[in-house]
C-alpha positions as CSV (number, residue, x, y, z in Angstrom):
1,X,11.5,-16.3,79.8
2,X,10.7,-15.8,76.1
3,X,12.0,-17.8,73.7
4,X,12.8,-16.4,70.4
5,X,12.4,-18.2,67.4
6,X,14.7,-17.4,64.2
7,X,11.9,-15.1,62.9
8,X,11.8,-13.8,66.4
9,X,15.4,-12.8,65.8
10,X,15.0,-11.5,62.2
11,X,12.2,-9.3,63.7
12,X,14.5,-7.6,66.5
13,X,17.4,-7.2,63.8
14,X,14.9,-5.0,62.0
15,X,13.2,-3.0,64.9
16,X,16.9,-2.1,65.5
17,X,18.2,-1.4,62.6
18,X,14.6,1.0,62.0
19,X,15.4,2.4,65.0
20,X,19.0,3.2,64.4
21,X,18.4,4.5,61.3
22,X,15.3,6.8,62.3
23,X,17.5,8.5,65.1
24,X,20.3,9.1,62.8
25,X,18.3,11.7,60.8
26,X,18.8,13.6,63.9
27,X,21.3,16.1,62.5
28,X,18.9,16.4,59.4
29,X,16.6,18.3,61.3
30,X,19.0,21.5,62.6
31,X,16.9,22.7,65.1
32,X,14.5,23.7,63.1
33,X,10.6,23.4,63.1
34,X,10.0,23.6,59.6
35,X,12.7,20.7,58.5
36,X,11.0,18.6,61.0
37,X,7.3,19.0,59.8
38,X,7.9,19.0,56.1
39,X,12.0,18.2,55.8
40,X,12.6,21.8,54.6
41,X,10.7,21.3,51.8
42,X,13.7,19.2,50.1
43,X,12.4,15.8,48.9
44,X,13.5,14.8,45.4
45,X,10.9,12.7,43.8
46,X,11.5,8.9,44.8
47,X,11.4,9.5,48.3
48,X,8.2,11.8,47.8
49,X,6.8,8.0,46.2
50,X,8.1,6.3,48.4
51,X,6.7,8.1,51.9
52,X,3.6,8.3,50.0
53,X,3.5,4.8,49.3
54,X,4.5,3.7,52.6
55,X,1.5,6.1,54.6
56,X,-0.7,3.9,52.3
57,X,0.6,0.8,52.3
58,X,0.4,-0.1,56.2
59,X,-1.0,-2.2,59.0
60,X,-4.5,-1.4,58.0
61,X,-4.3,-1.9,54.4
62,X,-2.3,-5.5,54.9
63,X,-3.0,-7.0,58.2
64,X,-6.6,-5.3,58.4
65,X,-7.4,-5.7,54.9
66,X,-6.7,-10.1,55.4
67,X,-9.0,-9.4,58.6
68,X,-12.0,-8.2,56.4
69,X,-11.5,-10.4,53.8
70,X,-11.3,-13.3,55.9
71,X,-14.6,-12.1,57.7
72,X,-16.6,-10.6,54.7
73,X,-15.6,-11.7,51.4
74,X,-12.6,-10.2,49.1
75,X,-13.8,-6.6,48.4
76,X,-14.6,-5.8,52.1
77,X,-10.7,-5.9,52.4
78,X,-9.8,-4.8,48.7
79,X,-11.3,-1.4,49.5
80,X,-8.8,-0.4,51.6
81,X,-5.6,-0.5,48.9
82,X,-8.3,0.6,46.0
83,X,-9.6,3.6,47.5
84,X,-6.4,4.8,49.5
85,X,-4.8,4.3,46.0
86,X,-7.8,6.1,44.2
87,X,-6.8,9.0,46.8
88,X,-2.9,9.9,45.6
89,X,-4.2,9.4,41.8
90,X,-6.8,12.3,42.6
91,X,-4.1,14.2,44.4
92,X,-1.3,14.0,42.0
93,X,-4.7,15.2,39.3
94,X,-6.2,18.1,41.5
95,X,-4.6,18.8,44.3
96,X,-0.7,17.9,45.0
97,X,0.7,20.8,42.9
98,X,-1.2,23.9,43.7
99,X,-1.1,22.9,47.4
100,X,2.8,21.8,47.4
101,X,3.5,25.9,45.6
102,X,1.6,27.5,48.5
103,X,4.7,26.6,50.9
104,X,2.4,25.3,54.1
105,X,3.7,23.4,57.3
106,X,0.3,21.7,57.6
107,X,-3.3,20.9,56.0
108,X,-5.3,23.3,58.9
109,X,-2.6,25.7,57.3
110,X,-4.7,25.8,54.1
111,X,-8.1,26.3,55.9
112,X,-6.6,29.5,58.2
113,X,-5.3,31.0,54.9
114,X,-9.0,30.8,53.0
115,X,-11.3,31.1,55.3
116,X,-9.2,32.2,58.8
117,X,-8.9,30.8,62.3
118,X,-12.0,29.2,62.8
119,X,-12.0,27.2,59.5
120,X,-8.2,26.5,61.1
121,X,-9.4,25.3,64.4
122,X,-12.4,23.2,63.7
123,X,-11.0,21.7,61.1
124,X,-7.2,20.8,63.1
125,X,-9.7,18.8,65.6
126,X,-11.4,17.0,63.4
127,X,-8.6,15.8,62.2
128,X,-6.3,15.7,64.8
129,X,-9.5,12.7,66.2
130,X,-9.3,11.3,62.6
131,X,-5.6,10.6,62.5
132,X,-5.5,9.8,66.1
133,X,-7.7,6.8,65.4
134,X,-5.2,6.0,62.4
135,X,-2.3,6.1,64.3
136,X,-3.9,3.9,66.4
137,X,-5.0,1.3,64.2
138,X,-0.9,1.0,63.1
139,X,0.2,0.8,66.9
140,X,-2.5,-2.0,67.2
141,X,-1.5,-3.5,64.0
142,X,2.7,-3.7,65.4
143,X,1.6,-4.6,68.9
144,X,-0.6,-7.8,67.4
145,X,2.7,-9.0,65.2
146,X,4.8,-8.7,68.6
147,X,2.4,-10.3,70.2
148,X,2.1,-13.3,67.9
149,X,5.8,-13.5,67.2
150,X,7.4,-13.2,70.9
151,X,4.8,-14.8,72.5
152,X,4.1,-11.3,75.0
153,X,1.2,-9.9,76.3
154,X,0.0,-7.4,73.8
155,X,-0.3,-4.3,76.5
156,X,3.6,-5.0,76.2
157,X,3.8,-5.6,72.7
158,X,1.7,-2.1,71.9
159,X,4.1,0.1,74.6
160,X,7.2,-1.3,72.7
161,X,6.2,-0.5,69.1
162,X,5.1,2.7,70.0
163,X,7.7,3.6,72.3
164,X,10.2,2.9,69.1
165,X,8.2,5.3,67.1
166,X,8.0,8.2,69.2
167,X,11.4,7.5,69.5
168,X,12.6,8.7,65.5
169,X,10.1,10.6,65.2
170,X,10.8,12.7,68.0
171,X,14.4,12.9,66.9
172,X,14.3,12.9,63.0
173,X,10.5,14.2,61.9
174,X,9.7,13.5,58.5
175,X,13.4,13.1,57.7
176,X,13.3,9.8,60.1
177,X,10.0,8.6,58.0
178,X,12.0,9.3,54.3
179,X,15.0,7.7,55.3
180,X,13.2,4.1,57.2
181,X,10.4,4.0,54.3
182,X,13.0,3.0,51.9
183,X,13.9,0.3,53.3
184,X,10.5,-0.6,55.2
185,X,7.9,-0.2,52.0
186,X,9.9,-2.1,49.5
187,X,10.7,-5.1,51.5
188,X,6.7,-5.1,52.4
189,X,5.8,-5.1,48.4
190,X,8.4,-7.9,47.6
191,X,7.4,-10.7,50.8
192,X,3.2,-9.5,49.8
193,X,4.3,-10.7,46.6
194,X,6.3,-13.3,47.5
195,X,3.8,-14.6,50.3
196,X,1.2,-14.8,47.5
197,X,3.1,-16.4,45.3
198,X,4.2,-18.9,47.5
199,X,0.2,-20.4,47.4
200,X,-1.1,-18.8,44.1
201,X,1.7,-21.4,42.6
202,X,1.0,-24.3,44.2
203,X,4.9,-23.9,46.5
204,X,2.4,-24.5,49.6
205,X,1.7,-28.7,48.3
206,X,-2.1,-27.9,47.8
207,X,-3.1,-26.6,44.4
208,X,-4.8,-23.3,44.4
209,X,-7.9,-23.7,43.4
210,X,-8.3,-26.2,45.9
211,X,-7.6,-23.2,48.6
212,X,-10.0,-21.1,46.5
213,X,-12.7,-23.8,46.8
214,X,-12.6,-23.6,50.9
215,X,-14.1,-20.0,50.8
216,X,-17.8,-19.6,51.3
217,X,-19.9,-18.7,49.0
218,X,-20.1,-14.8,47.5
219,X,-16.6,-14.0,48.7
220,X,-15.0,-14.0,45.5
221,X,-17.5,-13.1,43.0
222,X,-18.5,-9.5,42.1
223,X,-22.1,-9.4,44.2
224,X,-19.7,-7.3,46.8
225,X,-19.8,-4.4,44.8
226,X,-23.5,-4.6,43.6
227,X,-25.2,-6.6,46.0
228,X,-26.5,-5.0,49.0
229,X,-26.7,-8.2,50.5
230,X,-23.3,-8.7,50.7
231,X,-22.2,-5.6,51.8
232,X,-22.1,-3.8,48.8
233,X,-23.1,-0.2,50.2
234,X,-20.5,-0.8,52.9
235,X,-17.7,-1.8,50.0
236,X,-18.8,1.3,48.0
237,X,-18.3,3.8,51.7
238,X,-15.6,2.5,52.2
239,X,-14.0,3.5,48.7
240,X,-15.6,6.9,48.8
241,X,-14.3,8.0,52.7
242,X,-10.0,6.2,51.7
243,X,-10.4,7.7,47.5
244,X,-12.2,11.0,48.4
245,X,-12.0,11.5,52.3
246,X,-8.0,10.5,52.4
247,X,-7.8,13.4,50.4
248,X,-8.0,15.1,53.8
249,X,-5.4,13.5,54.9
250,X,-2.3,15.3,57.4
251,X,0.0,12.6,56.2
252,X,-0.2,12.8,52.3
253,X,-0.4,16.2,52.5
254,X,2.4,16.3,55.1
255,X,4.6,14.7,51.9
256,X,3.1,16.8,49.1
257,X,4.1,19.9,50.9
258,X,8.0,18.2,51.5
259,X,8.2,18.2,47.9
260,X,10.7,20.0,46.4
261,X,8.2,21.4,43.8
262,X,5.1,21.1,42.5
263,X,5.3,18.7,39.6
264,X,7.7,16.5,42.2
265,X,4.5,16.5,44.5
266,X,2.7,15.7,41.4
267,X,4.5,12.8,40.0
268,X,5.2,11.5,43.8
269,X,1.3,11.0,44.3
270,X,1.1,9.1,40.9
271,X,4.4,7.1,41.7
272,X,2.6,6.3,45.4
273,X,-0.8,5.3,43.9
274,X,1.0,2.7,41.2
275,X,2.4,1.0,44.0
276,X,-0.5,1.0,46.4
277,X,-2.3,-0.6,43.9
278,X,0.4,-3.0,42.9
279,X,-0.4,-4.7,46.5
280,X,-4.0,-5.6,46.3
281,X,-3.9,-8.7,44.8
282,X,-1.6,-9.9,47.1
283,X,-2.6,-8.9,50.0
284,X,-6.5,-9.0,50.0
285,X,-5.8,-12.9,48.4
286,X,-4.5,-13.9,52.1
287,X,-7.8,-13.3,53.7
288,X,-9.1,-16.1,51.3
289,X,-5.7,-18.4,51.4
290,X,-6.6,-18.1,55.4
291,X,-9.9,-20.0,54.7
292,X,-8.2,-23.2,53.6
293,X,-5.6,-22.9,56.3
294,X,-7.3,-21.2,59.3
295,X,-10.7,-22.0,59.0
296,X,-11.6,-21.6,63.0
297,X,-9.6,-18.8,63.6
298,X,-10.9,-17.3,66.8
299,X,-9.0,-13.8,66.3
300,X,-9.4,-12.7,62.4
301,X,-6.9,-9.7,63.1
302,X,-4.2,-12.5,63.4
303,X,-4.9,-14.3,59.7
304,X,-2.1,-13.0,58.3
305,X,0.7,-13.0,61.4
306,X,-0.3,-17.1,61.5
307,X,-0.2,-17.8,58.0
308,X,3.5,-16.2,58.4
309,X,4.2,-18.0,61.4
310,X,3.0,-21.7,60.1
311,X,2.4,-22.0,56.5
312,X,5.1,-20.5,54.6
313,X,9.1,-20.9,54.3
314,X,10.8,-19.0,57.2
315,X,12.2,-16.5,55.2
316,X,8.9,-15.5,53.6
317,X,7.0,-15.2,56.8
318,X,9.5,-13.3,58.8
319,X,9.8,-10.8,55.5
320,X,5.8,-10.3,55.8
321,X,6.0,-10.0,59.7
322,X,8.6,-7.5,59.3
323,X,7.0,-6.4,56.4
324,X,3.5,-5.5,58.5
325,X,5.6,-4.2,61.0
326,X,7.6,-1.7,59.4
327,X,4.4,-0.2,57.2
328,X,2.6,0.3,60.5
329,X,5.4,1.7,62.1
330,X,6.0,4.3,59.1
331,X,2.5,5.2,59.0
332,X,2.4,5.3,63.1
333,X,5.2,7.9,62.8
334,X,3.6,10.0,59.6
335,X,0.4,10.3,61.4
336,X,2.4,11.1,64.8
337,X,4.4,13.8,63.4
338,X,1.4,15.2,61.9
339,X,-1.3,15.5,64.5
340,X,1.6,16.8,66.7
341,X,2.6,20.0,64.3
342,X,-1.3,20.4,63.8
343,X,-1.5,20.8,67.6
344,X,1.6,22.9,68.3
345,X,1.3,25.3,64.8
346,X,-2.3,25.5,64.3
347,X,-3.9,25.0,67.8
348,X,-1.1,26.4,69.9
349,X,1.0,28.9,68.1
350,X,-1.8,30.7,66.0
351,X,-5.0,30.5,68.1
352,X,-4.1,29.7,71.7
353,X,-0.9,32.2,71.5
354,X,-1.8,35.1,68.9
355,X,-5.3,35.1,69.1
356,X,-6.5,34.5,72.2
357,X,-3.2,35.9,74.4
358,X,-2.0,38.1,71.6
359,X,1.5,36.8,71.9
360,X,4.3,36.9,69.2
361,X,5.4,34.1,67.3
362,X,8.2,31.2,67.9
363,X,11.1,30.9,66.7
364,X,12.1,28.2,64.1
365,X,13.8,26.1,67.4
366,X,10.8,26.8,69.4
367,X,8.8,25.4,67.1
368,X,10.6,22.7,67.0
369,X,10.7,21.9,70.3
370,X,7.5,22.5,71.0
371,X,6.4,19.8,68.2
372,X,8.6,17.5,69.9
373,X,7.1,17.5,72.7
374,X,3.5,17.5,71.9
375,X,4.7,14.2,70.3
376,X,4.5,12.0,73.8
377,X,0.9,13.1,75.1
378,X,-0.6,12.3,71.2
379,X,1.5,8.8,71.3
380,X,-0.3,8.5,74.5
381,X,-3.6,9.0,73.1
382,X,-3.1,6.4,70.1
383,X,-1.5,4.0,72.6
384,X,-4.3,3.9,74.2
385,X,-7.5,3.8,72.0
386,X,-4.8,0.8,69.9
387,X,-5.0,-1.4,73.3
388,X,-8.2,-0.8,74.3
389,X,-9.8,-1.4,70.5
390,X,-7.5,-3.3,68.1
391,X,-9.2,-3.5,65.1
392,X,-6.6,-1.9,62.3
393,X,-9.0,-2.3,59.4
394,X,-12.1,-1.0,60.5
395,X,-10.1,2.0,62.1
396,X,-8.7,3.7,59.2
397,X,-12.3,3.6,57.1
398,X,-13.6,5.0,60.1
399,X,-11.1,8.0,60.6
400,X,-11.8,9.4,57.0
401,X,-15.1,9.0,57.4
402,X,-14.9,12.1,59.7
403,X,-12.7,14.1,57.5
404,X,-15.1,13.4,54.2
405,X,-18.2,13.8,55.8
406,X,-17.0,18.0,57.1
407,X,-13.8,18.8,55.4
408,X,-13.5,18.0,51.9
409,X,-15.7,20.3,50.8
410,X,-14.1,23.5,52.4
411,X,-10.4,22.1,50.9
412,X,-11.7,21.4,47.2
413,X,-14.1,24.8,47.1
414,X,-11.7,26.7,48.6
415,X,-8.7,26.0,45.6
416,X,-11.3,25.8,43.0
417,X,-14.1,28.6,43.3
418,X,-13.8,32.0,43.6
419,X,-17.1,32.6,45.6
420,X,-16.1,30.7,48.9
421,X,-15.9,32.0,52.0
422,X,-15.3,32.1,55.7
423,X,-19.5,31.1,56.5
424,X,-19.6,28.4,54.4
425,X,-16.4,26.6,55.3
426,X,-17.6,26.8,58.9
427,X,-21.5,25.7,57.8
428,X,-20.0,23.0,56.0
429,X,-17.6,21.7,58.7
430,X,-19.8,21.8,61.2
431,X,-22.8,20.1,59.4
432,X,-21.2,17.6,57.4
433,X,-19.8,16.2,60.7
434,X,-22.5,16.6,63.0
435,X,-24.9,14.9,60.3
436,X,-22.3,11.9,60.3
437,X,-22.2,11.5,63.7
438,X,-26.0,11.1,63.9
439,X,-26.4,9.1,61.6
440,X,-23.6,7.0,63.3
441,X,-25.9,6.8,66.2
442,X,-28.9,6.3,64.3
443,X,-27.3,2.9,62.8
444,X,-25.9,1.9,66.0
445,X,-28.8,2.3,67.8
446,X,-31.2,0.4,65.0
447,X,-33.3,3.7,64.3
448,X,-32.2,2.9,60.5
449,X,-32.1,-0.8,59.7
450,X,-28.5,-2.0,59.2
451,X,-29.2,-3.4,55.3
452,X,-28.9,0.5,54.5
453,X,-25.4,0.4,56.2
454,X,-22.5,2.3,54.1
455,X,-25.3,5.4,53.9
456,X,-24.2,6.9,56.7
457,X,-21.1,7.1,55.3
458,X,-22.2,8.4,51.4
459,X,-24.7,10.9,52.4
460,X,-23.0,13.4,54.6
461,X,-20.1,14.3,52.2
462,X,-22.9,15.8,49.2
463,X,-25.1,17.9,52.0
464,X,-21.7,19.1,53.2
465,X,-20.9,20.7,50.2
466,X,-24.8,21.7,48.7
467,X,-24.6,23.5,52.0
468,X,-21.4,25.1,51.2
469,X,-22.6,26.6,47.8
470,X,-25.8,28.1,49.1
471,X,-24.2,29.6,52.2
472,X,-21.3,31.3,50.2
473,X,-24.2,32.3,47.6
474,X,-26.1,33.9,50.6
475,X,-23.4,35.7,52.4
476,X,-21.6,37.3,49.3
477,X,-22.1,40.6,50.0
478,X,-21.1,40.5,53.5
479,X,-17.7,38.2,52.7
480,X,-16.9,38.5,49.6
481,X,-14.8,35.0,48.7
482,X,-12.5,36.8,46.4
483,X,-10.6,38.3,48.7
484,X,-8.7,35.4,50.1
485,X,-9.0,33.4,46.6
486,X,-5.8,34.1,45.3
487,X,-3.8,32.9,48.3
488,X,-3.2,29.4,46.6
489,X,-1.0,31.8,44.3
490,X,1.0,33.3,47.4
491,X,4.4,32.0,48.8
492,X,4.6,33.8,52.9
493,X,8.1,35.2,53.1
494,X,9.9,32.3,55.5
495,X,9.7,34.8,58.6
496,X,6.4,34.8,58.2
497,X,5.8,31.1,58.0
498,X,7.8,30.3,60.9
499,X,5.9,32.7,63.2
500,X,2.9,32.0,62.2
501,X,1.9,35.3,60.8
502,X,1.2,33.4,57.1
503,X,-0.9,36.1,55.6
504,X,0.8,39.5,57.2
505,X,1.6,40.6,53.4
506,X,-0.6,39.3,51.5
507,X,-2.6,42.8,50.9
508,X,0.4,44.2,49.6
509,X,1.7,42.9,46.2
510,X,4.8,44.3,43.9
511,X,4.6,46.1,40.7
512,X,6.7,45.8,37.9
513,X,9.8,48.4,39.8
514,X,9.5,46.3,42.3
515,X,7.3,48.9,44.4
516,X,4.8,47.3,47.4
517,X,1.1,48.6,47.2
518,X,-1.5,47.7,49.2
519,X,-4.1,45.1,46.9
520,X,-6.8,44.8,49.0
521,X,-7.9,44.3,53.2
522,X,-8.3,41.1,53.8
């Protein structure tokens, strides 16, 4: 029989009352598709923050990030909250408006509109792998804090996390992540802070330098950004795949496009970024504060669950346990929701069922339903890779290491030059991730000696997108990239969204009189 502690207790209040909450939104979504993906496109701007915040702020970026600090030094954790914050300040700059006025569902949505359904379909599995491993990394993260808190076996504590999250997010979509993220992401900032405090102040009974002293030497000074030796190229990868890669990211994007408007998506990414930010001080300082306290830690993924647990007041700890838990559960159920509609719009509905079988279109409930229950077989999948490898922080660098290596290039071309086109999205999404996955190999393997580790990660992403430009240069004439250009100007009727059929008038446009005419074959 388990015995359950007071923080035991205060954890299982707020699993229920996430759960509760989450499955309430129920009559939000109306039996509708579209309000389940992206809420209707409704979101006023401090939920829009707020979701965008919490997607950021999870169990890989606090209880992954203490687990590479405590292994590596300061900045091999730091990364994570830097570059994932360096991501929604380049969104809200280049990309969160125009894509939240073009009225998608999904990210692949953007790729079949430019470039058509093999651009769609490649890039839908590349990342439908890359948030697979993400969603992953947050059921690992909430099955280790059950694990440590109730004393369980962690096959057990994994199935129960995730069974809760496929739980509201099967019933409430996005509208279950807006309405749980309020109260889940704020509570995480304040016991970071407060956990930080607690030591950084000298609360604990030991003065902190004293706790600074224990760490070894290099793990707090600047040679981890400049010193390859320490893991500089790795630090520097890891910034580049979360601030440039995340970009590519069905979670963010899944909240720009629930954005009432543009300039909401806009100032929601900036309003995200501030607050990821606000955490990495506090957060990536526990990996260090673990030194002094749990010097012979055997598991490094459990730094911050133990400091919790046994070296700070009850009601601190159990606010960071549940803390951890409810950022990993909110990302776990943004990233579910998203590879799901990915699968069941963009895989299913346009390829699988108009292209390849010529059938028509859902409906808005079928949709819906189908979404649903694409959910279970992709929790599955997470479920699975979580308990097999738990290892939160090295999991989310790796996942956008996939999507920046192939699929940046397409999305940023794409909005921002006129000239591309259907060859070199597919060049470049092909070859960017094929060259990563060698070079994977070729570092795992010892072909390239590991001192040049982090290259793998860097080098890809620039090929990907020289090889865009000279493809679109050399196939001009053949596929003109104007022709699809000016969809990032063109709002789909809502019939046409629903079913699928995004681009069915595009080629027409109205004059003045309100008269259609046909502007060009696409």
């Amino acid at each position: 029989m388990v015995d359950i502690t007071p923080i035991g207790w205060a954890v299982i209040g707020f699993l229920i009352v996430t759960l509760v909450i989450g499955t309430m939104t129920y009559r939000l979504v109306q039996r509708s598709g579209r309000r389940l993906m992206v809420a209707g496109k409704s979101l006023p701007l401090f939920m829009v923050g707020t979701m965008l915040a919490a997607q950021s702020i999870d169990g890989n970026s606090s209880l992954g990030n203490v687990s590479l600090v405590y292994q590596f030094g300061f900045w091999a954790g730091a990364v994570i909250p830097i570059g994932l914050g360096i991501c929604l300040l380049m969104t809200g700059l280049f990309y969160g408006k125009v894509l939240n006025k073009m009225t998608m569902f999904t990210l692949p949505d953007f790729y079949f509109r430019r470039y058509g359904n093999g651009a769609e379909g490649i890039s839908g599995i590349l990342m439908i792998i890359s948030f697979t491993v993400l969603v992953a990394g947050n059921f690992a993260a909430s099955g280790l804090i059950l694990q440590t808190v109730f004393g369980i076996d962690y096959l057990w504590a994994i199935i129960i996390a995730a069974a809760i999250v496929l739980t509201y997010t099967f019933a409430g979509g996005l509208f279950s992540s807006a309405y749980t993220d309020i109260f889940q992401i704020y509570l995480a900032i304040g016991a970071f802070w407060a956990g930080f405090l607690f030591f950084a102040g000298g609360f604990s009974g030991v003065d902190f330098a004293t706790i600074l002293g224990a760490a070894p030497p290099g793990y707090l000074d600047l040679s981890g950004l400049y010193d390859t030796a320490n893991g500089a190229l790795l630090n520097w990868a890891g910034i580049l795949a979360l601030g440039l890669g995340d970009i590519v990211a069905l979670d963010f994007m899944e909240r720009v496009f629930a954005a009432k408007n543009p300039r909401t998506a806009q100032r929601g990414a900036f309003m995200g970024a501030a607050l990821t930010f606000f955490t990495v001080v506090p957060t990536s300082m526990m990996g260090i504060v673990a030194f002094y306290y749990l010097p012979n830690l055997a598991d490094p993924n459990l730094a911050y669950p133990e400091l919790a647990l046994n070296h700070m007041p009850m009601a601190i700890g159990a606010a960071i346990l549940m803390g951890i838990l409810g950022a990993s559960m909110s990302t776990a159920n943004g990233g579910l929701l998203a590879i799901s509609s990915v699968v069941s719009r963009n895989l299913i509905q346009r390829i699988v069922r108009k292209r390849w079988l010529g059938r028509e279109g859902w409906s808005d409930s079928r949709l819906l339903w189908i979404t649903r229950g694409v959910t279970i077989p992709m929790m599955l999948a997470g479920l699975t890779l979580g308990y097999f490898v738990p290892a939160p922080g090295i999991y989310l660098i790796l996942a956008f290491d996939i999507v920046f290596a192939g699929a940046l290039a397409p999305l940023t071309m794409g909005l921002f030059w006129k000239k591309s086109n259907m060859p070199a999205a597919i060049t470049s999404l092909l070859l960017g991730s094929a060259l990563r996955l060698f070079l994977f190999f070729a570092f795992d393997s010892g072909m390239i000696g590991a001192e040049w580790a982090g290259l793998d990660t860097m080098i890809p992403p620039p090929i990907s997108f020289i090889a865009f430009i000279l493809v679109a240069y050399a196939t001009q004439k053949k596929y003109p990239g104007k022709a699809r250009h000016d969809v990032r100007d063109y709002v789909p009727p809502e019939e046409d969204l629903i079913s699928g059929e995004d681009l069915k008038h595009f080629n027409e446009v109205g004059d003045a009189g309100g008269n259609i005419s046909t502007r060009r074959a696409i």
